[in-house]
Structures are given as C-alpha cells and as structure tokens.
N, CA, C and O of each residue as an XYZ file, in Angstrom:
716
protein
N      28.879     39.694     -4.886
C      28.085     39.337     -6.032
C      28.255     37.851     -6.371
O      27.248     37.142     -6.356
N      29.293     37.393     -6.636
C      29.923     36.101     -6.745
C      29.035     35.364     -5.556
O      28.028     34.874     -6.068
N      29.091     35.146     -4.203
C      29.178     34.628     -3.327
C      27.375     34.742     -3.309
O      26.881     33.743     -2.786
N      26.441     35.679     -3.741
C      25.332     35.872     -3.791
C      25.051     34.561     -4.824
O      24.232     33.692     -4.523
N      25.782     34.530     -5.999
C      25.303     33.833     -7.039
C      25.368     32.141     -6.782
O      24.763     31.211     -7.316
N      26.270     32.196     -5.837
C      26.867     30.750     -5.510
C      25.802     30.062     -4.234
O      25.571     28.890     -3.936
N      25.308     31.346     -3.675
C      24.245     30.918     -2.707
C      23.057     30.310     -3.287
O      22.606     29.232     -2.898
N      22.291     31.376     -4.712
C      21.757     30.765     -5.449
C      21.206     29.725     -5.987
O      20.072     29.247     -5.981
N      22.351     29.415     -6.523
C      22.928     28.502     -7.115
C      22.382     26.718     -6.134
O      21.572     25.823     -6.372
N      23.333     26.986     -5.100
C      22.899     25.777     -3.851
C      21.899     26.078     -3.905
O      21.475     25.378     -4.825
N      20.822     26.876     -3.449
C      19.539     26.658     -2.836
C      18.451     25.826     -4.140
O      17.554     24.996     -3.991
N      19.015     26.486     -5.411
C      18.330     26.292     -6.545
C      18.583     24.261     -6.845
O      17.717     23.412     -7.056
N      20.040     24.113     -6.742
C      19.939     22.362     -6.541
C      19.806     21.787     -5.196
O      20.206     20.637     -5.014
N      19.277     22.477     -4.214
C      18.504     21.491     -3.148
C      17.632     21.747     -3.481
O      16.937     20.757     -3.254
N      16.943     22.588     -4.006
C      15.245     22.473     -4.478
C      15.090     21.826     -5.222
O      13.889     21.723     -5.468
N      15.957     20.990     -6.069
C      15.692     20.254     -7.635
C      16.109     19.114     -6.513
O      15.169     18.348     -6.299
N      17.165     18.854     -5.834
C      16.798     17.395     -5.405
C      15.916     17.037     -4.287
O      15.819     15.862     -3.935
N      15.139     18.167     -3.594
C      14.226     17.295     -3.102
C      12.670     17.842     -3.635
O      11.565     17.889     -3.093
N      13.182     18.215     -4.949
C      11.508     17.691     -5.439
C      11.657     16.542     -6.668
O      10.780     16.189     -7.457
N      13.284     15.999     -6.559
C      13.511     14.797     -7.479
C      12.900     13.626     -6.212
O      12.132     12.697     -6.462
N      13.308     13.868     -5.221
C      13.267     13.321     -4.045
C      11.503     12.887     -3.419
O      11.386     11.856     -2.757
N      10.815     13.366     -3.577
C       9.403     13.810     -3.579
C       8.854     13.207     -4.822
O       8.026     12.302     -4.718
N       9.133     13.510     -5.662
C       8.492     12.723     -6.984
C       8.918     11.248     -6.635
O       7.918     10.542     -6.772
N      10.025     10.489     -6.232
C      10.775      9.013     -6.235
C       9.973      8.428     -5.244
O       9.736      7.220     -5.253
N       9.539      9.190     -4.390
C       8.888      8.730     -3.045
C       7.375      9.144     -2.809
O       7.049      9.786     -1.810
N       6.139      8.602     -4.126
C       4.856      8.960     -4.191
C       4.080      8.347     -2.796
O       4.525      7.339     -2.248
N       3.180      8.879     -2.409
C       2.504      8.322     -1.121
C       1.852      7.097     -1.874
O       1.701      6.052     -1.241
N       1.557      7.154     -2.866
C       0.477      5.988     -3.201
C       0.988      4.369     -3.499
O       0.400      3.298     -3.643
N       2.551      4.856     -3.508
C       3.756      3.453     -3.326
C       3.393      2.563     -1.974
O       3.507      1.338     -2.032
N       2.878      3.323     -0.552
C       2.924      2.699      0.356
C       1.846      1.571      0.525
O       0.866      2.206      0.917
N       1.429      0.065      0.436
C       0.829     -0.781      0.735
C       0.380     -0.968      2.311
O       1.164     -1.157      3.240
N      -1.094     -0.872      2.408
C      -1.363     -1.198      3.697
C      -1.712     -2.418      3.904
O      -2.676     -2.739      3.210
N      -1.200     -3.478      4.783
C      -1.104     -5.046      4.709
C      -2.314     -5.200      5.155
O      -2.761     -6.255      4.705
N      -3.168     -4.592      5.910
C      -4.288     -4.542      6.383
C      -5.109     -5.054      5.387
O      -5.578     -6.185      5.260
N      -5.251     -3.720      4.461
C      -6.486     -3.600      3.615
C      -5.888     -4.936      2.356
O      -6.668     -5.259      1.460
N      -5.043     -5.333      2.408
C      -4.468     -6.373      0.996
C      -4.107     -7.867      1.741
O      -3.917     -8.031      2.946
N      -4.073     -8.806      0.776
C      -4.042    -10.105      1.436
C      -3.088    -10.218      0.972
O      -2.668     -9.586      0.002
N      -2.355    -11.355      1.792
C      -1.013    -11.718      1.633
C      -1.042    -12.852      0.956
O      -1.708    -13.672      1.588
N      -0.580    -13.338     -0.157
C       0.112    -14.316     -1.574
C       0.839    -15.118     -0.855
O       1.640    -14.400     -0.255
N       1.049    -16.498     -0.510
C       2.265    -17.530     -0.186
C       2.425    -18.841     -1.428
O       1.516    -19.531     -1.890
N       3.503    -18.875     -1.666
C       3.850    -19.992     -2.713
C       3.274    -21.424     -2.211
O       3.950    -21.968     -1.338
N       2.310    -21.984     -2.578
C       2.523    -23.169     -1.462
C       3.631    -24.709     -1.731
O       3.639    -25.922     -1.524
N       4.232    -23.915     -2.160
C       5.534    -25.260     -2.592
C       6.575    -24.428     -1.494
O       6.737    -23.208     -1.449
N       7.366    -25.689     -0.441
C       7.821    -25.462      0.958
C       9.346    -24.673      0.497
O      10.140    -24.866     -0.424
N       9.306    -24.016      1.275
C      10.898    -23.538      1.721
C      11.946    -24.415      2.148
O      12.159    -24.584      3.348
N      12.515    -24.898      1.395
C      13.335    -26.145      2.259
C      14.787    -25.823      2.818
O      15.445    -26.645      3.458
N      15.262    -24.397      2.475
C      16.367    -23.733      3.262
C      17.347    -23.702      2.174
O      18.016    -22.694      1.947
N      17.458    -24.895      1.427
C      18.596    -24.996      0.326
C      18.635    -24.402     -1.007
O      19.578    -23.791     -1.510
N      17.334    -24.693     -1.590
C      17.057    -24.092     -2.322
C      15.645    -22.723     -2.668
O      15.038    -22.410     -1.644
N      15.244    -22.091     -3.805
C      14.649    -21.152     -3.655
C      13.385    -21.601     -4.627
O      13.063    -20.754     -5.461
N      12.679    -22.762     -4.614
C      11.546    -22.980     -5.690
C      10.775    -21.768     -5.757
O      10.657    -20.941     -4.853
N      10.189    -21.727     -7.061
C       9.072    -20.654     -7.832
C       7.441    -21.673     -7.823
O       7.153    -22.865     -7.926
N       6.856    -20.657     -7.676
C       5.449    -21.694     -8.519
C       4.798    -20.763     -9.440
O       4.360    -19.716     -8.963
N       4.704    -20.932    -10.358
C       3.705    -20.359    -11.656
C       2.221    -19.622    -11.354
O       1.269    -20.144    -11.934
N       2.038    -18.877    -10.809
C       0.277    -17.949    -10.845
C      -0.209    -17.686    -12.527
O       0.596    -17.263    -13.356
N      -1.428    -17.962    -12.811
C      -1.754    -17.316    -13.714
C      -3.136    -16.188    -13.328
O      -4.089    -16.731    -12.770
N      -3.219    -15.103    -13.530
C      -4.172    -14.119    -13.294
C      -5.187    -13.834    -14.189
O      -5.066    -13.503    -15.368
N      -6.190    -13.986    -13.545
C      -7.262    -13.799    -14.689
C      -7.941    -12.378    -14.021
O      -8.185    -12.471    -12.819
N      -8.256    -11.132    -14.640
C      -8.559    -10.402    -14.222
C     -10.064     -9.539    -15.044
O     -10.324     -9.231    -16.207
N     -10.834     -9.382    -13.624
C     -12.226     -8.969    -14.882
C     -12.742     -7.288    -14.016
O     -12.605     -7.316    -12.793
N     -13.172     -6.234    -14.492
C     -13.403     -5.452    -14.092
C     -14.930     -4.692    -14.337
O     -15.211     -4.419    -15.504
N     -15.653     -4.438    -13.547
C     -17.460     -4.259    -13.926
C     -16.974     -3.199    -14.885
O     -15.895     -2.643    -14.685
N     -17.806     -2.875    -16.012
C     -18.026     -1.352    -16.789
C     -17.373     -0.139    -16.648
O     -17.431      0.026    -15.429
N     -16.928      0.589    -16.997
C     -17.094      2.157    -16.832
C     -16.318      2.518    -15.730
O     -15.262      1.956    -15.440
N     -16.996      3.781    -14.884
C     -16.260      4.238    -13.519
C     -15.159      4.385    -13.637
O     -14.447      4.432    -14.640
N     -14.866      4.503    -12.165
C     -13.362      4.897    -12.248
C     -12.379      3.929    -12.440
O     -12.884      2.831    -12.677
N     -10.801      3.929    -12.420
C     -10.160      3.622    -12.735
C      -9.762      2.677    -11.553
O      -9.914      3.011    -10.378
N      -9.151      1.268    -12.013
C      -9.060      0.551    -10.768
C      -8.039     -0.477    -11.248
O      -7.978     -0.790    -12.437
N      -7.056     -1.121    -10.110
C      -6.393     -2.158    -10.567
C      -5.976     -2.517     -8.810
O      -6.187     -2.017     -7.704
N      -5.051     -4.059     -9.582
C      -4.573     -4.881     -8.858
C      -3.536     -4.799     -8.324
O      -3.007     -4.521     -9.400
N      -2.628     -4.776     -7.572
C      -0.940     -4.769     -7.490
C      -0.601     -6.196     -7.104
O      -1.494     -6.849     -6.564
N       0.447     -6.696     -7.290
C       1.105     -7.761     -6.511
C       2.651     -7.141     -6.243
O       3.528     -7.081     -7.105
N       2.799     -6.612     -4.586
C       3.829     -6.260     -4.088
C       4.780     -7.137     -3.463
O       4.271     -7.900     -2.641
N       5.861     -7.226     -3.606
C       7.051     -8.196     -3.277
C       7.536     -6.902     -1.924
O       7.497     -5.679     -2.058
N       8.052     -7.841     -0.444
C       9.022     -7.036      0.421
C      10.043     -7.303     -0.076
O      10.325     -8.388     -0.585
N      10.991     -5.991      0.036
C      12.756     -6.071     -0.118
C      12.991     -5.496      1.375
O      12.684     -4.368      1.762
N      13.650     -6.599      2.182
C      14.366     -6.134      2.989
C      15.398     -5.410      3.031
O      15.515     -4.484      3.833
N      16.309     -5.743      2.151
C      17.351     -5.519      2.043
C      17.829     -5.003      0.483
O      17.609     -5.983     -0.229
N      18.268     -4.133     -0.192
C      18.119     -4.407     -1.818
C      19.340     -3.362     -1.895
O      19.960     -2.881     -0.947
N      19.496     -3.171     -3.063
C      20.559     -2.273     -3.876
C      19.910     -1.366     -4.313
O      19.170     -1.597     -5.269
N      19.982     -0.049     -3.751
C      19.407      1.508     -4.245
C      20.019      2.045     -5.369
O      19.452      2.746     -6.208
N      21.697      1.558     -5.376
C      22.628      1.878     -6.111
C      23.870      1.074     -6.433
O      24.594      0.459     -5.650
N      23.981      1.222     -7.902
C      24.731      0.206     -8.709
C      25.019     -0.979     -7.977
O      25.872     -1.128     -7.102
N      24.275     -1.737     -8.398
C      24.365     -3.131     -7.606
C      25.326     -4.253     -8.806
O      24.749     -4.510     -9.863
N      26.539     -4.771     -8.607
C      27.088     -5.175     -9.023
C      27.432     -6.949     -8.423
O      28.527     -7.507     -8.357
N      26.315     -7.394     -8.122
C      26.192     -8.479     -7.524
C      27.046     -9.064     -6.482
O      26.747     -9.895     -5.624
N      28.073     -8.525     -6.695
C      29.062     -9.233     -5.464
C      29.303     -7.948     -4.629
O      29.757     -8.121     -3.498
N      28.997     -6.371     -5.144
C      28.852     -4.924     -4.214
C      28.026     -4.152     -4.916
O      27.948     -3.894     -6.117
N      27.276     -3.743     -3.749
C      26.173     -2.558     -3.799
C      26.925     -1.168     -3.227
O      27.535     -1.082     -2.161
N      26.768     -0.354     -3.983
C      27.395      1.340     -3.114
C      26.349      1.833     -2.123
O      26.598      2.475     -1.102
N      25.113      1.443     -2.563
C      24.381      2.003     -1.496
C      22.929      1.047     -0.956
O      21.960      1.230     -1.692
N      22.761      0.371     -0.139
C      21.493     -0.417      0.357
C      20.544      0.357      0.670
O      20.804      1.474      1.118
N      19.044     -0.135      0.476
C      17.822      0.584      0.951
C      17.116      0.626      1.647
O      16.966     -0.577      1.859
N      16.208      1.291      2.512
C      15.444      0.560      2.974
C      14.675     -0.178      2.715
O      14.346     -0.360      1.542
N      13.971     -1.049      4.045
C      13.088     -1.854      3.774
C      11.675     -1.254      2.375
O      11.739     -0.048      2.136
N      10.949     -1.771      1.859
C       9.924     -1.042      0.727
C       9.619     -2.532      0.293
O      10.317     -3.537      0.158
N       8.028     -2.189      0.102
C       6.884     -2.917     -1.359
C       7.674     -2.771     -2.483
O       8.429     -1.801     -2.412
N       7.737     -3.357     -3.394
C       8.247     -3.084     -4.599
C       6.966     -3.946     -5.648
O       6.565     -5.108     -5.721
N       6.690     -2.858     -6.241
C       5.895     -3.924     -7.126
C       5.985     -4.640     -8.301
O       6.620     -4.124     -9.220
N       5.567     -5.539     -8.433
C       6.146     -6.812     -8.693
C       4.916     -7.219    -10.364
O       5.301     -7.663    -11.447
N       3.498     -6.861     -9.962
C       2.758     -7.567    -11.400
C       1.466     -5.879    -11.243
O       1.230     -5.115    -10.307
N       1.067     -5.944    -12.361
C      -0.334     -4.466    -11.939
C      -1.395     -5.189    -13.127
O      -1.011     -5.497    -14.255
N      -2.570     -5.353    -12.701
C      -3.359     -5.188    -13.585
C      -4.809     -4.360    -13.631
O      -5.678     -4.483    -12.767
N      -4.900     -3.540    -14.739
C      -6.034     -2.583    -14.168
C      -6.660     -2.648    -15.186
O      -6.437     -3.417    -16.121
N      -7.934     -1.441    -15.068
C      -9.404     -1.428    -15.941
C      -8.832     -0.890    -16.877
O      -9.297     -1.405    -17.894
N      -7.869      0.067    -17.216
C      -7.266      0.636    -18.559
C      -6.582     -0.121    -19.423
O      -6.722      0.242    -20.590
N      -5.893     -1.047    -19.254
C      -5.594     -2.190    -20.207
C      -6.385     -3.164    -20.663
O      -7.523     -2.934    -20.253
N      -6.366     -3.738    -21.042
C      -7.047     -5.000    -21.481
C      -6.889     -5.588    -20.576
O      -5.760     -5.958    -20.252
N      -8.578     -6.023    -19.475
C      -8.855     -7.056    -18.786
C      -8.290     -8.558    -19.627
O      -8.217     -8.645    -20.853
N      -7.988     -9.483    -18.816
C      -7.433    -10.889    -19.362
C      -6.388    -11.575    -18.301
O      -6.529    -11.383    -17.093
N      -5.635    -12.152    -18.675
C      -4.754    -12.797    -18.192
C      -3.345    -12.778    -18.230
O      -2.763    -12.430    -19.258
N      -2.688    -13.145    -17.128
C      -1.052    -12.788    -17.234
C      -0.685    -14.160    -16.095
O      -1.376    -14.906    -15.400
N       0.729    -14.002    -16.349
C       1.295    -14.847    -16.080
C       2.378    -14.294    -14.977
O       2.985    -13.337    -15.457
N       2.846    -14.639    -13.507
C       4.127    -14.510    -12.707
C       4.143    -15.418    -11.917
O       3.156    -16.059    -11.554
N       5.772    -15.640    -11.407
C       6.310    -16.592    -10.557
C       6.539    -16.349     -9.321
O       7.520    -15.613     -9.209
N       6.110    -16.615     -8.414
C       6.628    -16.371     -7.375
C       7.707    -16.962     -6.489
O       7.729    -18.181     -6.657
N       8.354    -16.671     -5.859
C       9.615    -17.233     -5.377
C       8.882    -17.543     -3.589
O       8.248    -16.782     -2.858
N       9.576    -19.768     -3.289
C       9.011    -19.803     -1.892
C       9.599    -18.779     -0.733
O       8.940    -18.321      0.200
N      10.965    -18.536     -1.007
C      12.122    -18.330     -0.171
C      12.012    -17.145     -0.397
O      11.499    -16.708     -1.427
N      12.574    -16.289      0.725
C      12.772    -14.489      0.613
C      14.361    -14.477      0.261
O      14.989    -13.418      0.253
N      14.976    -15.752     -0.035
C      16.037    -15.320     -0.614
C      17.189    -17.316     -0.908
O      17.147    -18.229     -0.084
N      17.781    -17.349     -1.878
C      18.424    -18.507     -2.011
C      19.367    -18.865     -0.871
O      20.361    -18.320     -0.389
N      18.450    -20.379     -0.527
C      19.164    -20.954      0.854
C      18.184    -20.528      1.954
O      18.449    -21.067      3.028
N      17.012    -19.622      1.983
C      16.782    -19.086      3.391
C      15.494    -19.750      3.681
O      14.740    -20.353      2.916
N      15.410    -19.535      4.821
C      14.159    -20.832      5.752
C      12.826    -20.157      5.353
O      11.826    -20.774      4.986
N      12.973    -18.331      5.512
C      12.533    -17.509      5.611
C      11.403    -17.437      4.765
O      11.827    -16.762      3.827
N      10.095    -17.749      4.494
C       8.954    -17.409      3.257
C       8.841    -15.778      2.372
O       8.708    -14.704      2.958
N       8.931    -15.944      0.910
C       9.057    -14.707      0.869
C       7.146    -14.217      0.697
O       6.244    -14.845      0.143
N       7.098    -12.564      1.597
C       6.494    -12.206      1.680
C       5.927    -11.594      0.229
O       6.740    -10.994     -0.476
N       4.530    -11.737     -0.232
C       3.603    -10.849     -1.069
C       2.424    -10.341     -0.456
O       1.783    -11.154      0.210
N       2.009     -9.207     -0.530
C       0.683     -8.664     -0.486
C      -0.250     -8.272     -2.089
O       0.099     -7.328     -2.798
N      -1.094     -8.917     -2.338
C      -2.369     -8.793     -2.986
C      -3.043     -7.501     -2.974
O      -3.750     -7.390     -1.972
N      -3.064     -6.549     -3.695
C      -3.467     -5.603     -3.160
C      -4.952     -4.773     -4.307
O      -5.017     -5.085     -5.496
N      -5.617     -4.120     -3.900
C      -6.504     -3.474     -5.094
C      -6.667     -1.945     -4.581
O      -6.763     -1.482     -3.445
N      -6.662     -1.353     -5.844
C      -6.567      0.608     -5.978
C      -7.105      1.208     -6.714
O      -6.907      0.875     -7.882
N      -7.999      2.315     -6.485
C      -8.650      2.961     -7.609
C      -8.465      4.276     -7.534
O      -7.900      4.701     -6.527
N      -8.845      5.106     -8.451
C      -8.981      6.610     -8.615
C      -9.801      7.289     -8.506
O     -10.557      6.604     -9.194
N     -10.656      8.459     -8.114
C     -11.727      8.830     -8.099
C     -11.979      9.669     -8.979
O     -11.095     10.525     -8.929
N     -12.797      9.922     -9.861
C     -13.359     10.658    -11.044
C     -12.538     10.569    -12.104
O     -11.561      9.844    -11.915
N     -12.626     11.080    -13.171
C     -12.239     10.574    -14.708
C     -10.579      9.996    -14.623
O      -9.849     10.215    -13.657
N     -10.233      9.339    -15.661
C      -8.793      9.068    -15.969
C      -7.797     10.108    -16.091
O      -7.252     10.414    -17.151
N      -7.576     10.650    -14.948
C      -6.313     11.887    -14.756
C      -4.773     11.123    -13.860
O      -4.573     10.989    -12.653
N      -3.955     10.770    -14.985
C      -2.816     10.703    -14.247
C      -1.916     11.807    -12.893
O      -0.783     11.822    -12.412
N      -3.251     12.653    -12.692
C      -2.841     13.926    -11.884
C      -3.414     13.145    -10.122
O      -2.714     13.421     -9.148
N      -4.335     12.472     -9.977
C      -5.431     12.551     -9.125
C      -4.475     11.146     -8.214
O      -3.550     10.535     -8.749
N      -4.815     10.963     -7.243
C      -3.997     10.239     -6.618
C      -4.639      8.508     -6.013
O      -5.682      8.429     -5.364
N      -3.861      7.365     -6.349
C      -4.340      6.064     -5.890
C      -4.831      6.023     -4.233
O      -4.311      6.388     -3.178
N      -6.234      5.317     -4.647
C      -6.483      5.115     -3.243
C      -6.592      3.438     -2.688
O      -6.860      2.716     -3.649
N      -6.473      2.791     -1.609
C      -6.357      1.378     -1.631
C      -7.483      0.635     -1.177
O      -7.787      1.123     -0.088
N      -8.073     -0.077     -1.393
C      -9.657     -0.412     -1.565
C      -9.290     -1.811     -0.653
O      -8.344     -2.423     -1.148
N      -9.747     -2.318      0.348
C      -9.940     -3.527      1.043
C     -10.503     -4.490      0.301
O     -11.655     -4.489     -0.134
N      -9.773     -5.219      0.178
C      -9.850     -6.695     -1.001
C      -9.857     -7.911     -0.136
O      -9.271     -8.025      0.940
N     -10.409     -8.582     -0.588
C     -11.288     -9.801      0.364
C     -11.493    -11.142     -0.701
O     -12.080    -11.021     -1.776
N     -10.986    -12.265     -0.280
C     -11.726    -13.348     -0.565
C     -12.963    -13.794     -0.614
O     -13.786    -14.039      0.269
N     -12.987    -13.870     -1.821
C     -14.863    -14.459     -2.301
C     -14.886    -16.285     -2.291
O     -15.831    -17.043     -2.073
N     -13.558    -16.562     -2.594
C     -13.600    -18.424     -3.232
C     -12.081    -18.901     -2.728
O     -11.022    -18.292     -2.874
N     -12.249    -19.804     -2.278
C     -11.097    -20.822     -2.072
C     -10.494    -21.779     -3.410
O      -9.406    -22.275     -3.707
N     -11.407    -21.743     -3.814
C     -11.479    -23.410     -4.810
C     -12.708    -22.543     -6.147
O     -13.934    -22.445     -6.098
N     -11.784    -22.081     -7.151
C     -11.024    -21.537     -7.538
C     -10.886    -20.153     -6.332
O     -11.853    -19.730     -5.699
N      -9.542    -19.635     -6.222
C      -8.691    -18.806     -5.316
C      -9.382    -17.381     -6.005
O      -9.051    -17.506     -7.183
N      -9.972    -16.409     -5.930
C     -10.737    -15.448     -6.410
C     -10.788    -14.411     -5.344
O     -11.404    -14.681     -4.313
N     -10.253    -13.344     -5.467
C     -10.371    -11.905     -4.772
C     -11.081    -10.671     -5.275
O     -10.912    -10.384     -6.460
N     -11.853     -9.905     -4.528
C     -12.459     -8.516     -5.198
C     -12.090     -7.557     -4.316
O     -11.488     -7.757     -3.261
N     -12.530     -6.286     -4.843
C     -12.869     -5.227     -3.950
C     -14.074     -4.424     -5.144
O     -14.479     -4.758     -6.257
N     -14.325     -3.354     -4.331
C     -14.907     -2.482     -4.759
C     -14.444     -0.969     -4.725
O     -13.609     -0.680     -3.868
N     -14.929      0.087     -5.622
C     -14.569      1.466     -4.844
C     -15.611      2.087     -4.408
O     -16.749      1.670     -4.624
N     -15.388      3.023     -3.826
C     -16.714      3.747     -3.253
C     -17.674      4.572     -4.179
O     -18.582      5.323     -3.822
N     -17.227      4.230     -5.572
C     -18.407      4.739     -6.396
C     -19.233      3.612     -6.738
O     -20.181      3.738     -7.514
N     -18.912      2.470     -6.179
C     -19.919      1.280     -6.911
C     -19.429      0.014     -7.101
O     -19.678     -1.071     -6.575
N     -18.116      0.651     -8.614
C     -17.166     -0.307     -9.606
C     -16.804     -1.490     -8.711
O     -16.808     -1.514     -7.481
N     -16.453     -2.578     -9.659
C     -15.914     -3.621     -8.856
C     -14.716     -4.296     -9.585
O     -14.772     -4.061    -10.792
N     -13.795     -4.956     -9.277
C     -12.869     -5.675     -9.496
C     -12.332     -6.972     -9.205
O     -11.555     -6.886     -8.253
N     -12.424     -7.990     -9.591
C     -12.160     -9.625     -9.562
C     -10.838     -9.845    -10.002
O     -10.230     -9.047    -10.717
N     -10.259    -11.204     -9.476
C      -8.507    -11.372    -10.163
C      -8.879    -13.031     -9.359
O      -9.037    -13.241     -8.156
N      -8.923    -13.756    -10.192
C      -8.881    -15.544    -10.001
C      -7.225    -15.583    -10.214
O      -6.488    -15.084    -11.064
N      -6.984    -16.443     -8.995
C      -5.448    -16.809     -9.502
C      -5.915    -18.219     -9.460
O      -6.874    -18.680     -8.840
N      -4.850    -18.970    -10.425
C      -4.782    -20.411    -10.583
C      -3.370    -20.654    -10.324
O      -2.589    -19.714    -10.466
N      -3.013    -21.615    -10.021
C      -1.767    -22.284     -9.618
C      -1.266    -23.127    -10.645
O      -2.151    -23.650    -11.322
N       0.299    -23.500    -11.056
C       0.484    -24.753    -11.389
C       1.565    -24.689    -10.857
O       2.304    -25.674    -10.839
C-alpha cells in the first residue's frame, strides 16, 4: 500500500515537472533567422571595450485584425539558467533568442527606446548578434491561440523602416532611428 502510494506520488511530480517543463519551453519562443532581419550596432567592436548605440522605435500598425507585433531578439550563447552570482553560475544554458524589446497592436502604437550592445560580450572581437523579427495571431485576441512569424522585409534605408504583413491583410511598420 505504502509503496503503491510512493509510486504515485513520483509519477504525479514527473507529470508536474514536465508540464512545468513544456509551459518554460513555448514553440512560439523559437525565432526563424530566415523570416527576421538581423539588427547590427554600427559603432565598431574594437575588442577592448563593449560600446552601446541608442535605437529609438517608432512603431505603427494598420486598423483592427489580428493581433501583431515586433520582437527584438538578443543570442545568448552562453548564459546562467541558474543562480547566477556573477563570478558562479550552478547551472549554464543552452544556446536561445532571448527577447530583448516587443512592440505590438495591443499596446499603444508609438515609440520606445533600447541599446544595443557592439560586442557579444566585454573585450570580445565577436559582433553581438540581433534578429528583427514580426508575429501575429490568427482570429480574435485569445491569449490561448498560438504566435505565428510573418517575413519582415525592408521597405527604406534612409530612414531604416521594416514591415510585414499577416495573411489576413493587417500590416505592421517599426522605423528605427539611430543616435
């Protein structure tokens, strides 16, 4: 009886951690570099140090439809999964997108502000990688229904301006400016 209950018991917390496990790890986290353009600081990597440059985002979205936004994803090669105590991590992660800025049709279209870093890390030669990315939902605003990733494309050089569309129509714009 005991030994029944204890079996239980285990099966009942591996089912709770891998549907904790499953929830942490949504499919719609994954960025396809394909369909998203890649972000570079254009202030140089000089190895020693790690300069930032200032983006400001201006973001405009057509009417109605479905639900749609922007991502700006940062790579972590290397990162702290667990208690990262700057001089030791207990546990490193894998490689992952991490995202970094979101702007979508449910907030207030407008403007925001992030920095980007030249270097993938202080001291390194290395450029740090961003992907640009755009995502929408299909049919009404249900936090149930799942992100899909929409191929986003340069419209302008001079001002720097990206769109996509979704396959119901909607469209989405994001001007970045530099300083």
């Amino acid at each position: 009886m005991i030994r029944s209950a204890c079996i239980l018991a285990s099966l009942a917390i591996l089912g709770l951690a891998a549907g904790l496990f499953a929830r942490s790890h949504r499919g719609d986290d994954l960025v396809d570099r394909v369909q998203g353009v890649r972000i570079a600081s254009h202030l140089p990597c000089d190895g020693a140090t790690n300069p930032q440059e200032e983006l400001k985002f201006a973001t405009t979205f057509s009417p109605g439809g479905w639900q749609r936004s922007f991502h700006l994803d940062v790579f972590e090669s290397q990162y702290c999964k667990r208690l990262d105590l700057y001089f030791f991590c207990v546990m490193h992660g894998r490689d992952r997108w991490k995202h970094e800025w979101t702007g979508d049709s449910q907030g207030t279209p407008g403007s925001a502000r992030y920095w980007i870093n030249s270097c993938s890390s202080w001291g390194a030669k290395d450029a740090q990688e961003y992907i640009l990315s755009g995502w929408y939902r299909e049919g009404p605003a249900d936090p149930k229904l799942p992100w899909k990733q929409a191929a986003i494309r340069q419209v302008s050089a001079t001002p720097e301006i990206y769109e996509f569309a979704d396959s119901n129509g909607g469209t989405a714009r994001v001007e970045i400016q530099r300083k």
